[in-house]
C-alpha positions in Angstrom: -60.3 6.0 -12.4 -59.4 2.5 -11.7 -56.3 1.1 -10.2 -55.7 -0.6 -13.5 -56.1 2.6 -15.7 -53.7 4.6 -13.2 -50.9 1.8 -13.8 -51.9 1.8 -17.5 -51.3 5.6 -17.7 -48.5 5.5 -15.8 -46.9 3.2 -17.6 -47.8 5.2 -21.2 -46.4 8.1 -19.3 -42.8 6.3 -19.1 -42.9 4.6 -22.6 -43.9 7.7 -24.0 -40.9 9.8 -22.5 -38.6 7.4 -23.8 -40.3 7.3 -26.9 -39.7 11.3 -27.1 -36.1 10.6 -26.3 -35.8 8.0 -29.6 -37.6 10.5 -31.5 -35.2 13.4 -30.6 -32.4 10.8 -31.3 -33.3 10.1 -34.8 -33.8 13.9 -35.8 -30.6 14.6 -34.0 -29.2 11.9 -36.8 -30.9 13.0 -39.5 -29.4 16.6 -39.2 -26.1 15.0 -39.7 -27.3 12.9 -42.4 -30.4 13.9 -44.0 -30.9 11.0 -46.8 -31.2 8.1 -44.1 -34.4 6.7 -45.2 -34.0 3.9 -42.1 -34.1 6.9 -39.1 -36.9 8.7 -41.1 -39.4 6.0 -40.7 -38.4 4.9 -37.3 -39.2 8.5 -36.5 -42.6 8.1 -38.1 -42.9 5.0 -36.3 -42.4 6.7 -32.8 -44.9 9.6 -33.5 -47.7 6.9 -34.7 -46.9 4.9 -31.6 -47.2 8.2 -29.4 -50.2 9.2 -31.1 -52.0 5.7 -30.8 -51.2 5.0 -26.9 -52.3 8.7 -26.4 -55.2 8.7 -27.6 -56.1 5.2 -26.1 -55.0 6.4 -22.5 -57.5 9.8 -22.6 -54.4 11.8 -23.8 -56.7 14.2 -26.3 -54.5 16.9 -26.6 -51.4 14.8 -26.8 -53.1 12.9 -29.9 -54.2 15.5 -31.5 -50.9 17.5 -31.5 -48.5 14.6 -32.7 -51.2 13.6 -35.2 -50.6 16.8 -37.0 -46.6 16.7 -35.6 -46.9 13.2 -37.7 -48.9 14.4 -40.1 -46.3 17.1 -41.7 -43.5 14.5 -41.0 -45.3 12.5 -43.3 -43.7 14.8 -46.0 -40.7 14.0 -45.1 -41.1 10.5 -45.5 -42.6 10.9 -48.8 -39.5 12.9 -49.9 -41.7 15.7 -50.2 -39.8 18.3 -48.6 -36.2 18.0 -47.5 -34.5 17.2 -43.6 -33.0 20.7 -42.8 -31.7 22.3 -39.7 -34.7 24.4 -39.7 -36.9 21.4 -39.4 -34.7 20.2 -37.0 -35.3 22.7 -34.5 -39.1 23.0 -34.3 -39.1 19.2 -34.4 -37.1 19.2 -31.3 -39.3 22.0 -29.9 -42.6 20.1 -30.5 -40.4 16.9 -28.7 -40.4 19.1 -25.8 -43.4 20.1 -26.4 -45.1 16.6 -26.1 -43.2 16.0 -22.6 -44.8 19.3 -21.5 -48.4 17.6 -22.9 -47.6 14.6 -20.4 -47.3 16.5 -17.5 -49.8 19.1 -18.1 -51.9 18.9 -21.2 -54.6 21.5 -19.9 -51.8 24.5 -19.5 -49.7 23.3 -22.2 -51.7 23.0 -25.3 -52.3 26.2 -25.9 -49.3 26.6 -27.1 -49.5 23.2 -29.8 -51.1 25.6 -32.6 -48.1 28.7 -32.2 -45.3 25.1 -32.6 -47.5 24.0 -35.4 -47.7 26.9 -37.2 -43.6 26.9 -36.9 -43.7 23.2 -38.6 -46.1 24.5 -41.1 -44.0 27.7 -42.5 -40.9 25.6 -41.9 -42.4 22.9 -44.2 -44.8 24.8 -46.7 -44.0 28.7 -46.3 -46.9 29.3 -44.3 -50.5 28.2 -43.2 -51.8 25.1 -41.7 -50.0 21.9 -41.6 -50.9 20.6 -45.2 -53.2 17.6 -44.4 -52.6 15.3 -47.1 -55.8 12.9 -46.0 -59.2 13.5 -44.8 -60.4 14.4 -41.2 -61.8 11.8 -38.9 -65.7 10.9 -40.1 -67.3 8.3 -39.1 -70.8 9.6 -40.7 -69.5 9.7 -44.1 -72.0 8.3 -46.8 -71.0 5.3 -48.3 -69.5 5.5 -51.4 -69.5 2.9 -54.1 -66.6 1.2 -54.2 -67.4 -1.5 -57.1 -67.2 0.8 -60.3 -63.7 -0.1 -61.8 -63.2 3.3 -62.5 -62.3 4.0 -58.7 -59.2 3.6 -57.3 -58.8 2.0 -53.7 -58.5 -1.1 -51.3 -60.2 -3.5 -49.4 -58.4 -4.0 -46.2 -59.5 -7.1 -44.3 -57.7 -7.7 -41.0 -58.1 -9.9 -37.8 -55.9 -8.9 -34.6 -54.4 -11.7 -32.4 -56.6 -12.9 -29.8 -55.0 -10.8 -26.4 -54.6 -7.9 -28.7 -56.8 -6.3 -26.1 -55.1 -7.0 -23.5 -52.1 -5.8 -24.3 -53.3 -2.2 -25.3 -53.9 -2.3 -28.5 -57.4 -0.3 -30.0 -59.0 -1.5 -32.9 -61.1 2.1 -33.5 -57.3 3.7 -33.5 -56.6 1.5 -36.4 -60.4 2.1 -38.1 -59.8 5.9 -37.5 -56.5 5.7 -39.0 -57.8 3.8 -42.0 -60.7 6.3 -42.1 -58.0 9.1 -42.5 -56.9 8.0 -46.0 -60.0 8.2 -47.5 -63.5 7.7 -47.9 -64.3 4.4 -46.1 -67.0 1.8 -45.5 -66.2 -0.5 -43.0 -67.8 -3.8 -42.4 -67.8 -6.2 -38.7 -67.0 -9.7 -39.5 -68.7 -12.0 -36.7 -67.8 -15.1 -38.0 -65.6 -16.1 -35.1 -67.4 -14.6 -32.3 -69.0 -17.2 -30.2 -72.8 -17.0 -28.0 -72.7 -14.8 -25.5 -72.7 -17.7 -22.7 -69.6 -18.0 -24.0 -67.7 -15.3 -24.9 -64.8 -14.0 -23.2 -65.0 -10.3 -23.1 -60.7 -9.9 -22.7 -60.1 -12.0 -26.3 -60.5 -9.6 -29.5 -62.7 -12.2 -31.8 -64.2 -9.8 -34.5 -62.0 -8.7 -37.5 -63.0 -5.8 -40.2 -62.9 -5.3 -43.5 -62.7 -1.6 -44.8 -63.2 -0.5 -47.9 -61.1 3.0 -49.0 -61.4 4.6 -52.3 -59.0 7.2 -53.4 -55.1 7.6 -54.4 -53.9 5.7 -51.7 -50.4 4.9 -51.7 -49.8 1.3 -50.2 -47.1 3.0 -47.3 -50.0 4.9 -46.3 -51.4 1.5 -45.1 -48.5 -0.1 -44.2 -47.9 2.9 -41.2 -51.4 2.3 -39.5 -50.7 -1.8 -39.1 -46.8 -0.9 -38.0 -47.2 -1.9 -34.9 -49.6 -4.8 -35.0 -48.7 -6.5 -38.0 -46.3 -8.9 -36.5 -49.1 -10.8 -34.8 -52.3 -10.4 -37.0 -53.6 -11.3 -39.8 -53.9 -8.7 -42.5 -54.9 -9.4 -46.2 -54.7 -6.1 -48.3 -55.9 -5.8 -52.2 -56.8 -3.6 -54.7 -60.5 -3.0 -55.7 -59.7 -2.6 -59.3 -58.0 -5.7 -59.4 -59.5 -7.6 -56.8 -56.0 -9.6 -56.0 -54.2 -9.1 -52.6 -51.1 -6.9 -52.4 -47.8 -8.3 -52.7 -44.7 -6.5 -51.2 -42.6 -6.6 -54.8 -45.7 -4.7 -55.9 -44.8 -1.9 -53.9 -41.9 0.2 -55.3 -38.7 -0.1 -53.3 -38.5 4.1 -52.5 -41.9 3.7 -50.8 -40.8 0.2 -49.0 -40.8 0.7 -45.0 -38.2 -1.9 -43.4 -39.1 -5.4 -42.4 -42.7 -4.9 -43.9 -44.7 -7.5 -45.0 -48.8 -6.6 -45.3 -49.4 -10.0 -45.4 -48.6 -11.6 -42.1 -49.9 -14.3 -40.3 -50.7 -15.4 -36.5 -47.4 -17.8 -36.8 -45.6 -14.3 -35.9 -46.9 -14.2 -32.4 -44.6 -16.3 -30.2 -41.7 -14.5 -31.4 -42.9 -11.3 -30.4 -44.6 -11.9 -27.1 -43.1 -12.6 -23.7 -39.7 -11.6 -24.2 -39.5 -8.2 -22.0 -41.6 -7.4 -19.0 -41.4 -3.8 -16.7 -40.4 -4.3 -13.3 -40.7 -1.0 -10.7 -37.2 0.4 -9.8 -38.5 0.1 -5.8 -38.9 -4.0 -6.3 -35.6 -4.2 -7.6 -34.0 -2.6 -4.8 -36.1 -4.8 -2.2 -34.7 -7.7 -4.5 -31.1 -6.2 -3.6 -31.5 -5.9 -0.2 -33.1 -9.7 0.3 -30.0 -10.8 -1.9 -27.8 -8.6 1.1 -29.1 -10.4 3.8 -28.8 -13.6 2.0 -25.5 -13.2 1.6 -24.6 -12.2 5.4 -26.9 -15.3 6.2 -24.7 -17.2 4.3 -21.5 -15.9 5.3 -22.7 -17.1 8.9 -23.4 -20.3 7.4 -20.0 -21.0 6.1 -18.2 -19.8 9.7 -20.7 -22.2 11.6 -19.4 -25.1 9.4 -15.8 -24.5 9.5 -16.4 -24.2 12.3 -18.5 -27.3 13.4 -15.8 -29.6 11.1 -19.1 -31.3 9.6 -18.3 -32.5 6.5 -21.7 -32.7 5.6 -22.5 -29.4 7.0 -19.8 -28.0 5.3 -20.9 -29.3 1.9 -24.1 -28.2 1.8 -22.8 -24.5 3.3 -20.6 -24.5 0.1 -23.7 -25.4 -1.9 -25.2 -22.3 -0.5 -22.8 -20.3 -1.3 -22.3 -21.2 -5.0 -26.2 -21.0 -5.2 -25.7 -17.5 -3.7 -23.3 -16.3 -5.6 -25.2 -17.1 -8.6 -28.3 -15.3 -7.3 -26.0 -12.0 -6.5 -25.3 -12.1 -9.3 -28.2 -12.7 -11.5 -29.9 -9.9 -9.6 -27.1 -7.7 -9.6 -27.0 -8.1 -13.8 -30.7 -6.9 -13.9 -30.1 -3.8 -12.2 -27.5 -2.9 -15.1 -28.2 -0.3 -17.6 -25.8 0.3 -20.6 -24.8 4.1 -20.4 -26.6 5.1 -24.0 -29.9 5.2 -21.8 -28.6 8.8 -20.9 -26.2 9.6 -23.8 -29.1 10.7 -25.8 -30.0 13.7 -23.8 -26.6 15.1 -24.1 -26.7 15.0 -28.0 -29.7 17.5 -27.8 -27.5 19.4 -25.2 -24.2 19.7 -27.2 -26.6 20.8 -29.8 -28.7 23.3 -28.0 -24.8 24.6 -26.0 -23.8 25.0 -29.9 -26.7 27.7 -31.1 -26.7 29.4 -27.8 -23.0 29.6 -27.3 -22.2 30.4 -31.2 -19.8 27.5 -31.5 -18.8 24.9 -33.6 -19.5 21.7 -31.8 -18.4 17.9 -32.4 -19.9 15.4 -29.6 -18.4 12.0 -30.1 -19.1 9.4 -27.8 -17.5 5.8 -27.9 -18.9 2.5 -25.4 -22.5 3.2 -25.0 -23.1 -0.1 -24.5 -21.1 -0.5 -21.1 -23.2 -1.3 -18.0 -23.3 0.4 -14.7 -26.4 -0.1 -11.8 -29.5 1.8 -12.7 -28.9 4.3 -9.3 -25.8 5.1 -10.8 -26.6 6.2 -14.3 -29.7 8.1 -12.7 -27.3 10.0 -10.4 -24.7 10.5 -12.9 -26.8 12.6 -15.2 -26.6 15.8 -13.1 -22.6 15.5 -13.1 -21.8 14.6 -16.6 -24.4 17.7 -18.3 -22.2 19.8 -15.7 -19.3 19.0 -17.2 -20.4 19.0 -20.6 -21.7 22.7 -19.7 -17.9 23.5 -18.5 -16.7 21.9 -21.6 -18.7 24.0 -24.1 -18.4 27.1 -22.1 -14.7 27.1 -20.3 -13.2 24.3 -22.8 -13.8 25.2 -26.2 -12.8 28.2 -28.1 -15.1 30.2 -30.6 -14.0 29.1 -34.1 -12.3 32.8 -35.1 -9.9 31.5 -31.6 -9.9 27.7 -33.1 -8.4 29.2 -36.5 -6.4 31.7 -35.6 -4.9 28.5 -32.8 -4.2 26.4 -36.0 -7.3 24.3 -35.1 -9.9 23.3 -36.9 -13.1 25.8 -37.0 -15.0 23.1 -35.2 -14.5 21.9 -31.5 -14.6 18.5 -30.4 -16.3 16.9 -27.2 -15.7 13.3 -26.1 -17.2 11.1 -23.7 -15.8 7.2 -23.5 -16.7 4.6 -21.1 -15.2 1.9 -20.6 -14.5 -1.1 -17.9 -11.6 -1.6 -15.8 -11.8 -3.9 -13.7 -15.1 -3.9 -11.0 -15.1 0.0 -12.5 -16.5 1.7 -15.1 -14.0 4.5 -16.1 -16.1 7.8 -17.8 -13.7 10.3 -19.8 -14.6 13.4 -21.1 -12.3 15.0 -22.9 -12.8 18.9 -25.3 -9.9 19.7 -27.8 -10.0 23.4 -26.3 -8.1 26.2 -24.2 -7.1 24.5 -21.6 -7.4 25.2 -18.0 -5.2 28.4 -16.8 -3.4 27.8 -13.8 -2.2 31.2 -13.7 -5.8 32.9 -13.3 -7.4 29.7 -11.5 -4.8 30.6 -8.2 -5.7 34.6 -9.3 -9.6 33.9 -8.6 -8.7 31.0 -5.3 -6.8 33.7 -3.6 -9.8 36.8 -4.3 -11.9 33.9 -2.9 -10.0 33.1 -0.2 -9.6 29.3 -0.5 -6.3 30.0 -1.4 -3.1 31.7 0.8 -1.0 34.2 -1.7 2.5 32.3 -0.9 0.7 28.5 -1.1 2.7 26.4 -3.4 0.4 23.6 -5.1 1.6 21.8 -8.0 -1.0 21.9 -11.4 -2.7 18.9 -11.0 -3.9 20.4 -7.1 -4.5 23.5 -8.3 -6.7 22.2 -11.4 -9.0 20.4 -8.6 -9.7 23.9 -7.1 -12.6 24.2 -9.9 -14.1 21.7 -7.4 -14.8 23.7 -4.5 -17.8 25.1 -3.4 -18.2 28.7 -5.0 -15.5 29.0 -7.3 -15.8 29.8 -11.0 -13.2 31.7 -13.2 -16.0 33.6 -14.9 -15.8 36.9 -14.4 -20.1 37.6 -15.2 -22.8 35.3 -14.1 -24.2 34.0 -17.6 -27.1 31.7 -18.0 -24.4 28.9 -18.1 -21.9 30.0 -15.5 -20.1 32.4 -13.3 -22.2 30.5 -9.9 -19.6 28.5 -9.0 -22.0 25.6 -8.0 -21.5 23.2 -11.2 -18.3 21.7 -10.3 -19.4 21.5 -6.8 -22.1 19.3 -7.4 -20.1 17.3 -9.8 -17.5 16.4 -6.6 -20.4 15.7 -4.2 -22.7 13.6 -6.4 -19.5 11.6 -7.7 -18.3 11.3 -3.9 -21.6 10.2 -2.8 -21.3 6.8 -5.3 -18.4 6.3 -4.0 -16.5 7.3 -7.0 -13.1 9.5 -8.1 -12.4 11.9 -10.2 -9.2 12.4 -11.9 -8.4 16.2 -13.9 -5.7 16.7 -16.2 -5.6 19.3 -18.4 -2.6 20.6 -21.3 -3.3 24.1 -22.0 -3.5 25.0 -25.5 -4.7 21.3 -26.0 -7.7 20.8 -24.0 -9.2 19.1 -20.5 -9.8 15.2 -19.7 -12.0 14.5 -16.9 -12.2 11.1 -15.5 -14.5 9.8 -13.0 -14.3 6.0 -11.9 -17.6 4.9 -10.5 -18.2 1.4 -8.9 -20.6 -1.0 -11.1 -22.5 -1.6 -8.4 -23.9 0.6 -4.8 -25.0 -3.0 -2.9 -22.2 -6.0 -2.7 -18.4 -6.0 -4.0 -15.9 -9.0 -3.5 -13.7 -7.2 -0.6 -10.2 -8.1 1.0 -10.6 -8.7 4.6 -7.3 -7.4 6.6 -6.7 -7.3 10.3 -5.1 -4.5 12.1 -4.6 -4.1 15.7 -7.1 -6.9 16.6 -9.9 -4.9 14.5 -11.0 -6.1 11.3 -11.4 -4.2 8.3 -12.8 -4.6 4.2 -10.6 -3.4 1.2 -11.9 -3.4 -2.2 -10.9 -6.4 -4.0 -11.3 -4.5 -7.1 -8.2 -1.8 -5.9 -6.0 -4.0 -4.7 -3.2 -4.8 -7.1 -0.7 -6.8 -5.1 0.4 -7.9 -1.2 3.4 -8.0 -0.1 5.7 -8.6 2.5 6.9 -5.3 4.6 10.4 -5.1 4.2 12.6 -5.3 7.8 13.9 -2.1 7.5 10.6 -0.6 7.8 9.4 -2.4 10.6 10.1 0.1 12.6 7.4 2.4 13.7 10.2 5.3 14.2 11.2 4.6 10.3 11.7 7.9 8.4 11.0 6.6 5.4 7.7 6.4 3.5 8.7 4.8 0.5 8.7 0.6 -0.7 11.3 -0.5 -3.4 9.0 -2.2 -5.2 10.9 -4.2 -8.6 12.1 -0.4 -9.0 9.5 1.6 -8.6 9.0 3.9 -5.4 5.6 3.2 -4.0 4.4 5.2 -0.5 2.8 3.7 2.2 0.9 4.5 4.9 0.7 2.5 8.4 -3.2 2.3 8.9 -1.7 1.2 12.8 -0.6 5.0 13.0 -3.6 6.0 11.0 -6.1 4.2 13.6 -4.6 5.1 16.8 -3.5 1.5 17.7 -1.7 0.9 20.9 -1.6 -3.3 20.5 1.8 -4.2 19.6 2.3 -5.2 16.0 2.2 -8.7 13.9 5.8 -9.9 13.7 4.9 -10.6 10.1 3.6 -7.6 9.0 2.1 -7.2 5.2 1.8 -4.3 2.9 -1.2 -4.1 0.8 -0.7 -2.3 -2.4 -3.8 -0.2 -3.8 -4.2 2.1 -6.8 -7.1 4.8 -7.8 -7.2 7.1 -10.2 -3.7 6.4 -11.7 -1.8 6.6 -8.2 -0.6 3.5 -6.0 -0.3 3.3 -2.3 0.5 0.7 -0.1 -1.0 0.2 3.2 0.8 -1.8 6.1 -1.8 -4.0 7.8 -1.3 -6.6 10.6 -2.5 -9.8 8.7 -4.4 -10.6 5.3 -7.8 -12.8 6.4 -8.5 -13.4 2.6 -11.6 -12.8 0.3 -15.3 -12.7 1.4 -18.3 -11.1 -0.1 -19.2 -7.6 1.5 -22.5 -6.4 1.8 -21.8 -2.7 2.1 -23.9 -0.9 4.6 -24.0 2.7 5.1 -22.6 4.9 7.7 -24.7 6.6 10.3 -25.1 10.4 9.8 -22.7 10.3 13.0 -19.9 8.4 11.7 -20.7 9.6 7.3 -17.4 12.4 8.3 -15.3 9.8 8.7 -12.8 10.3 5.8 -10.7 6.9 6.0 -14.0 4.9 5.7 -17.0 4.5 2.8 -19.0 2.0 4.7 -19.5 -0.8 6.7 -20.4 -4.8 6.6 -21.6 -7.5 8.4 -19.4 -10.6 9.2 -20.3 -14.0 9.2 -19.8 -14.5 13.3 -22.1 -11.0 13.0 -19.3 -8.3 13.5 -18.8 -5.2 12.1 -15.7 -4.6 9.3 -15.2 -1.1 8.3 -14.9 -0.9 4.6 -11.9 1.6 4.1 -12.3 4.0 1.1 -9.1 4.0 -1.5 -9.6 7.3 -3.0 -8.8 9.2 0.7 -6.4 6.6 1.6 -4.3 6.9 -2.1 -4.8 10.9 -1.5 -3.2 10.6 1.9 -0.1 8.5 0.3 -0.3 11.1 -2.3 0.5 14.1 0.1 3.5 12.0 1.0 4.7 11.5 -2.6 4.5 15.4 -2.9 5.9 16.5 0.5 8.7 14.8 -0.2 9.6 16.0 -3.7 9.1 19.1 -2.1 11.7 18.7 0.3 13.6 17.5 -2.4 13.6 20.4 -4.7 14.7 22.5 -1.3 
């Protein structure tokens, strides 16, 4: 095989998995609402799409399964037989089924005829998938088509010129055509030029094809879905003799946006307007932006620097210019969160008939953004929670009632932006989390003393650590203790936070806070003890000067007045080990995550720059007080200081001294 067929297949192979996941999508709708004519057809579109590609990439088995998967939809289009849950499930199982066929269509196609035979009791009672056209044959007699006593069409059609080239089969279409009826298809040559000088890419030769029969006009109108928007197609009736218009064709058998007479003006606005680009290009195109940013950083210092005005006007040049390229490149690396959402319909759905519960998944702001490594890493985490959710959270509907709750539970997930963060919730309407028997299982486990006093919300994060589950059986779903775990490390790792509150009785919210991007942020650069160091411009909320009574190193308090409100602090000179004396002008640099504020006493405020955030060495990545590193302009090193373990630490303050309080 060529290198051009292996990057055609491949890229089949990745259109065709997210084709599955639209498919599964659509039936996933259609269970909730059965009469949606719209999702119905865009279902049958996906299966003929699926089916065409396959069989023009060498996917035989693949073909020849979703042909007869598309074949008994084709009843449900025609409002033959009705959506039902039944149908539902099987349709979901041959989705799964068709992935399995991608990967390994040798092993996995034996079982295609036990799932069709599952679609074919679910739709008929029994027997084979009830073929309402014709096999494949291409050695059928010719049939005479002029006697006006025979029903049928004459289907002339032209593709556009690079049809070829961009994938599309002419003898998919014939065989397709061929499957409706008796057929006697035609070449016309007209356009095709000497051989001297044809070009062999361009698709010159159109057909006409002749199909006698009861032929309902949809039943054309699905084999040209997919091309008719930049071909010419002229449809008629033999009978009649006159082409086809679409008012002809009743409005229950209409297919969306259909015309089946189009023309080649359709082509520009269909062509040119996406292209795939590999993930590993991308990420080169991030780093080359990184080092153009440090480079440009440099730039700007040598300027100042120099006291060129010139110089310095074409540095700011490059910076705007640079700016603009971050983030242009940064924008194409964003994927709206629905890219993912659609798996965890089918797993609410599948949790629901496993679990025996009543389940409700409602998800709000599909369309916000976040990098593409972070939604691909944040799939393991949120179908953990989900799992905990449907298992832990939500009560079986005898509990729900007896509660005062409705039979059904509910499962949320919202995302939303806040600030240079994109905030996920998850939320279930459900028991609760039980304190109580969650410091019963940490002390068996011994992650917890017996006289420990922890306040809820610590206590809650216990779920987190390593080994710990409040099942009392190990279930297909639970009981491990390793979900929760990899939720805290996977989040942790994208330099995220997650926030747990939970009302028993009520339910469980789950918040994590992920950054939009892995590669540059706008930063806060701060000096302490002669040492520079980067603060997330996205956490900081306000500076401020430090008060005089707290100038003092030997201060007992850990608390700033702030207009009223008690904020801790922490000294990062204390926090570092620094022996230089301090700034006589001393500023306090106010931070929030995950709800909580902290404010952080630092030497001197440098002011904004853009940081390039580099990763620790495997030496230093223990290093609680720091998520990363970046290079300076002059080519020094700032650490980047990570807010969620510096508002913890303020945290521990806040709640050490209620403590002390209360005593």
């Amino acid at each position: 095989m060529s290198d051009s067929e292996d990057l055609g297949t491949g890229i089949y192979r990745q259109e065709a998995a997210e084709l599955v996941q639209s498919i599964e999508a659509g039936l996933l709708a259609l269970e909730k609402n059965p009469d949606d004519g719209d999702r119905i057809n865009a279902v049958f579109r996906d299966l003929h799409t699926v089916k065409g590609s396959g069989a023009m990439f060498g996917f035989k088995e693949l073909a020849e399964f979703v042909h007869e998967f598309e074949t008994a939809f084709d009843s449900v289009r025609r409002r033959e037989v009705p959506v039902t849950s039944a149908l539902i499930e099987i349709s979901l199982q041959a989705c799964d089924h068709i992935l399995r066929l991608l990967d390994d269509p040798i092993s996995a196609s034996a079982a295609s005829k036990s799932i069709l035979g599952s679609l074919a009791s679910c739709l008929y009672g029994g027997g084979p998938v009830a073929e309402t056209v014709p096999e494949h044959n291409t050695n059928q007699p010719a049939v005479s088509l002029d006697a006006p006593s025979v029903n049928g069409y004459r289907v002339k059609f032209h593709l556009a010129p690079d049809a070829l080239i961009h994938g599309h089969d002419p003898e998919v279409l014939l065989n397709d055509l061929r499957d409706l009826g008796p057929t006697r298809v035609r070449a016309l040559v007209e356009d095709v030029p000497p051989l001297d000088r044809l070009d062999p890419t361009k698709c010159l030769m159109g057909w006409e094809v002749e199909i006698s029969g009861e032929i309902n006009p949809t039943e054309i109108d699905a084999v040209f879905l997919f091309t008719r928007d930049t071909m010419n197609l002229d449809v008629s009736s033999l009978a009649a003799g006159g082409t086809i218009e679409v008012d002809d064709i009743p409005d229950d058998n209409k297919v969306a946006d259909f015309s089946l007479a189009t023309t080649t003006s359709n082509i520009a606005k269909t062509t040119g307007n996406t292209m795939r680009v590999a993930t590993d290009r991308l990420d080169e195109m991030m780093d080359r932006v990184g080092e153009l940013v440090i480079a440009e950083a440099r730039l700007q210092a040598l300027a100042q620097s120099s006291g060129d005005a010139t110089l310095m006007a074409v540095a700011e040049d490059i910076q705007r210019l640079a700016a603009g390229l971050r983030d242009s490149t940064m924008s194409i690396r964003m994927v709206p969160i629905s890219s993912i959402l659609g798996r965890f319909q089918r797993l609410i759905r599948d949790l629901s008939g496993s679990l025996g519960k009543q389940m409700n998944f409602v998800t709000c702001g599909e369309d916000t953004e976040l990098d593409k490594t972070v939604i691909e890493l944040l799939a393991d985490p949120l179908v953990h929670i989900l799992r905990n959710c449907a298992d832990h959270g939500l009560e079986s509907a005898e509990r729900r009632l007896a509660a005062g709750k409705p039979a059904t539970g509910t499962i949320e997930l919202v995302a939303e932006y806040a600030g240079a963060e994109v905030v996920i919730t998850i939320r279930d309407d459900g028991r609760g989390l039980d304190a109580a028997r969650i410091r019963s299982r940490a002390v068996e486990q011994g992650l917890l003393s017996e006289d420990a006093d922890l306040p809820e919300t610590d206590l809650y994060r216990m779920i987190f650590e390593p080994g710990f589950s409040t099942s009392s059986a190990v279930t297909e779903l639970s009981g491990r203790g390793v979900g929760m775990d990899v939720v805290k490390r996977t989040i942790g790792s994208l330099r995220g936070q997650i926030d747990l509150e939970s009302e028993p009785g009520h339910g469980t919210t789950v918040r994590l806070r992920l950054p939009l991007t892995l590669a540059i942020i706008d930063g806060l650069l701060i000096e302490v003890g002669g040492e520079l160091y980067t603060i997330p411009l996205a956490a900081v909320e306000e500076c401020v000067e430090l008060p005089a009574m707290h100038k003092s190193e030997r201060s007992t308090s850990s608390f700033l007045n702030i207009r009223g409100g008690l904020v801790p602090f922490l000294r990062l000179r204390s926090l570092f080990d620094v022996e230089v004396p301090p700034s006589d002008y001393q500023k306090v640099v106010v931070i929030a995550s995950t709800g909580a504020r902290v404010g952080l006493v630092v030497d001197n405020i440098i002011g904004n720059n853009q940081t390039v955030i580099k990763q620790l060495s495997p030496l230093h990545a223990g290093l609680k007080s720091f998520s990363g590193a970046t290079i300076l302009g002059d080519g020094s090193v700032a650490l980047i200081l990570d807010v969620a373990q510096l508002v913890a630490s303020g945290r521990a303050i806040e709640n050490a001294s209620r403590r002390e309080n209360v005593a």
